[in-house]
NULO-774662 format. One record per residue (C-alpha): residue number from 1; residue in one letter; x, y, z. Coordinates in nm, 3 decimals. Layout:
NULO-774662
+------+--------+---------+---------+---------+
! kero ! drense !       u !       v !       w !
+------+--------+---------+---------+---------+
!  NUM !      A !       X !       Y !       Z !
...
+------+--------+---------+---------+---------+
//
This chain:
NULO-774662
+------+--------+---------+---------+---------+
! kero ! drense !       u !       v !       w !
+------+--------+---------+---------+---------+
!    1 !      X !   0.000 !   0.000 !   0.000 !
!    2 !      X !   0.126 !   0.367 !  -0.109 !
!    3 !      X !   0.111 !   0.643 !   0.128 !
!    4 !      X !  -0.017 !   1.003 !  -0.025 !
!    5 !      X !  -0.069 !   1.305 !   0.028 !
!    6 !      X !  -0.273 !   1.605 !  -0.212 !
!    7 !      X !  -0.154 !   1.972 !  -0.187 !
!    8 !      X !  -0.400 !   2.261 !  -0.151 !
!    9 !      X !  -0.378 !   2.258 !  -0.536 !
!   10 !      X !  -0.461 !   1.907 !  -0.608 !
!   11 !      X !  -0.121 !   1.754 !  -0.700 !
!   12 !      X !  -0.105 !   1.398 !  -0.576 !
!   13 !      X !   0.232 !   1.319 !  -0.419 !
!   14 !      X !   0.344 !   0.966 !  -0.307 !
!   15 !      X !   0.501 !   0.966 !   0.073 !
!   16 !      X !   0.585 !   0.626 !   0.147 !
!   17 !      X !   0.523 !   0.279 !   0.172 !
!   18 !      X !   0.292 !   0.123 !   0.432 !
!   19 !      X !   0.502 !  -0.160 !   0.454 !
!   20 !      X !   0.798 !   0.057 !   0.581 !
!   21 !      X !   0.571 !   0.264 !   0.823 !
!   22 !      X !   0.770 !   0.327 !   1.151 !
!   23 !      X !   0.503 !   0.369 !   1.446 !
!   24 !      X !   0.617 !   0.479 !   1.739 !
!   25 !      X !   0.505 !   0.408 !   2.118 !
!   26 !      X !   0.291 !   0.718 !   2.110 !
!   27 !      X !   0.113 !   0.555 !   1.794 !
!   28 !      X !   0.262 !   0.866 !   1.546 !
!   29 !      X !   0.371 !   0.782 !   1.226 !
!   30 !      X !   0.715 !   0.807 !   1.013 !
!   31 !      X !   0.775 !   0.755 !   0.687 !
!   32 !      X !   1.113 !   0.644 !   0.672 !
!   33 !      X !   1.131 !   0.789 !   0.299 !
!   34 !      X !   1.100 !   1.118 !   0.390 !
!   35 !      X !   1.419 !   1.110 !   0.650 !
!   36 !      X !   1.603 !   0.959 !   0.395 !
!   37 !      X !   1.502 !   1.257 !   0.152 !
!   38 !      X !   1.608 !   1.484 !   0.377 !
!   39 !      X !   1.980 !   1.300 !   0.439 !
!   40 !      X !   2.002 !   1.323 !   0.056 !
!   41 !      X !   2.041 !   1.682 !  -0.003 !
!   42 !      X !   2.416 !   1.677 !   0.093 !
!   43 !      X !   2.675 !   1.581 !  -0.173 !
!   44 !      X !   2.813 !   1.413 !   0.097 !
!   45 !      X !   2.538 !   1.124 !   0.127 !
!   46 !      X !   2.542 !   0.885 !  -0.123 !
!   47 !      X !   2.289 !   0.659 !   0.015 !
!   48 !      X !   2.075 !   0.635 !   0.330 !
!   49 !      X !   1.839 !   0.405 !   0.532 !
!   50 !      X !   1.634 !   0.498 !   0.807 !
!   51 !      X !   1.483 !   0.215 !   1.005 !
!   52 !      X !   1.352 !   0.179 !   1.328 !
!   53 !      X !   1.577 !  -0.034 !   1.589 !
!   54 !      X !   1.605 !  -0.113 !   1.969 !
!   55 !      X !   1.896 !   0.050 !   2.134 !
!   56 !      X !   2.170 !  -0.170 !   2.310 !
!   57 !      X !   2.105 !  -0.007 !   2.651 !
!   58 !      X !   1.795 !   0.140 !   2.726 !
!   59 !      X !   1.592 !  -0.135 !   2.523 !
!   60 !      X !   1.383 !   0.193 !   2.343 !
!   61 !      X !   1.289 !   0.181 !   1.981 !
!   62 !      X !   1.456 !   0.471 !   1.797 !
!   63 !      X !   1.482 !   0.636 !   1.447 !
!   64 !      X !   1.843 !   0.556 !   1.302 !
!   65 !      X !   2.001 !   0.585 !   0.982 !
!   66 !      X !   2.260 !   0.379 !   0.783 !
!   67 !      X !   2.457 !   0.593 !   0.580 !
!   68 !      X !   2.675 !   0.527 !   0.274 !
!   69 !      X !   2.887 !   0.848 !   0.247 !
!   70 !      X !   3.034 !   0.959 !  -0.118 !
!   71 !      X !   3.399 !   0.954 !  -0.001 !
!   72 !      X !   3.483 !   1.081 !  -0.332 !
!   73 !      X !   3.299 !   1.377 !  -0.268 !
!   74 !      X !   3.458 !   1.388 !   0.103 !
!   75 !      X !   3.811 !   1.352 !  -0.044 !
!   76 !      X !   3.730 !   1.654 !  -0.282 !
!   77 !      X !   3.586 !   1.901 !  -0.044 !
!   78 !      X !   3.904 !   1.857 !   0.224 !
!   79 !      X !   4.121 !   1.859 !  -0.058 !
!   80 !      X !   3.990 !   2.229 !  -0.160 !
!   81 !      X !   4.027 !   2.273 !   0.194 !
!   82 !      X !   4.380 !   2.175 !   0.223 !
!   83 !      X !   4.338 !   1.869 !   0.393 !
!   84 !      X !   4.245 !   1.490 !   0.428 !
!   85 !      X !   3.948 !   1.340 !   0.648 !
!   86 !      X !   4.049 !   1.054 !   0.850 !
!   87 !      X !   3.757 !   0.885 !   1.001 !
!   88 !      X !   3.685 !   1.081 !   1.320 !
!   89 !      X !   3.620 !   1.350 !   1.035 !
!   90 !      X !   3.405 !   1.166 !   0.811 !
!   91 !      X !   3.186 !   1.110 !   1.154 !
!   92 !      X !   3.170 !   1.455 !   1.225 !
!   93 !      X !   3.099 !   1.588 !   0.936 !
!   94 !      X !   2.790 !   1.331 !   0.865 !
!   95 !      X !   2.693 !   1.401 !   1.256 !
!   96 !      X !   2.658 !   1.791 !   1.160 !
!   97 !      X !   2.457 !   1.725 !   0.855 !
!   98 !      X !   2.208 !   1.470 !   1.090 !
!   99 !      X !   2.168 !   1.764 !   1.303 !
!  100 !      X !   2.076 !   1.996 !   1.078 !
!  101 !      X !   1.811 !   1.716 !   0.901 !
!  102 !      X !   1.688 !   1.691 !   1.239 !
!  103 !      X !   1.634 !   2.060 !   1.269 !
!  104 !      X !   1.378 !   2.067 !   1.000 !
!  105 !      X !   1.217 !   1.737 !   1.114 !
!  106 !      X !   0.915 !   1.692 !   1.369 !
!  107 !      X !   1.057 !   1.601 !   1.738 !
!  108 !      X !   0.908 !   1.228 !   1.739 !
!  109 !      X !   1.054 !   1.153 !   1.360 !
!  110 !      X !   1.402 !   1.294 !   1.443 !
!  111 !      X !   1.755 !   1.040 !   1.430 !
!  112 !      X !   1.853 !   0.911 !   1.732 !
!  113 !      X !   2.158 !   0.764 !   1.591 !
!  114 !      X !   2.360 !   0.657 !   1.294 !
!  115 !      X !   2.605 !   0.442 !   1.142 !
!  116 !      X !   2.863 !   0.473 !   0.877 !
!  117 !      X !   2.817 !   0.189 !   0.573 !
!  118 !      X !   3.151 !   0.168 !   0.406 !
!  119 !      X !   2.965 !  -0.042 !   0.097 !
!  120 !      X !   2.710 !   0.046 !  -0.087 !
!  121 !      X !   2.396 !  -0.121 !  -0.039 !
!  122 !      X !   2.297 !  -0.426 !  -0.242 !
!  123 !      X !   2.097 !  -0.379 !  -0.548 !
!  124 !      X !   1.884 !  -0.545 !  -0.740 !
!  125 !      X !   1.861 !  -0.559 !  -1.140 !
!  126 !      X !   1.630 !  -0.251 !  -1.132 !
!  127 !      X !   1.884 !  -0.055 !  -0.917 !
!  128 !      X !   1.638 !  -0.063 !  -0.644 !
!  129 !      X !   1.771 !  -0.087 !  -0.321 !
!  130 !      X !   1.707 !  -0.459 !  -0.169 !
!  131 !      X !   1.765 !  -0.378 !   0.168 !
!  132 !      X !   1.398 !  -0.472 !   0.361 !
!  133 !      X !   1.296 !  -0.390 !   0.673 !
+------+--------+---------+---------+---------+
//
């Protein structure tokens, strides 16, 4: 099942998939697809999944993302900048750009955390992501 929305105008846009739906204890909704939008307005993300998952510790459900940085991109940028980014760097600079997604997101859909993918993320013939959660 497709998720939708209509503007004030009438334009149908698609949101989301059901199936990916992330409800949270307060019953609110996330559409995973719409984080994931957000992560991928920097040049730095390449690719990005948000998913719900339990935390280590505390045992809470919480929003994270997987991201697949363009470390081509990276290289570039500290190279114009005179430098190199180890990977203390690389963290820093993805944990800046999660803040500032978070900045424009509701309080309830915001990342908790996140995790570096050095690999891409499998694909299938269709170049559709076949990661499932």
């Amino acid at each position: 099942m497709i998720l939708e929305k209509v503007d004030g105008e009438g334009f149908l846009y698609v949101t989301g998939r059901k199936k990916s739906l992330i409800v949270t204890k307060g019953g609110k909704n996330i559409s995973p697809e719409e984080i994931e939008e957000e992560l991928l307005k920097s040049s730095f993300v390449k690719e990005a999944l948000v998913l719900a998952r339990i935390h280590p510790r505390t045992k809470n459900e919480e929003v994270h993302a997987i991201i697949h940085p363009d470390f081509e991109r990276m290289d570039e940028a500290a190279l114009e900048r005179g430098g190199a980014l180890d990977e203390k760097g690389i963290r820093e600079l993805l944990e800046s750009h999660v803040e500032r997604v978070n900045a424009v997101l509701a309080e309830y859909k915001r990342i908790n955390s996140f995790s570096i993918r050095e690999e891409e993320f499998p694909r299938q013939r269709h170049r559709k992501s076949n990661v499932t959660c």
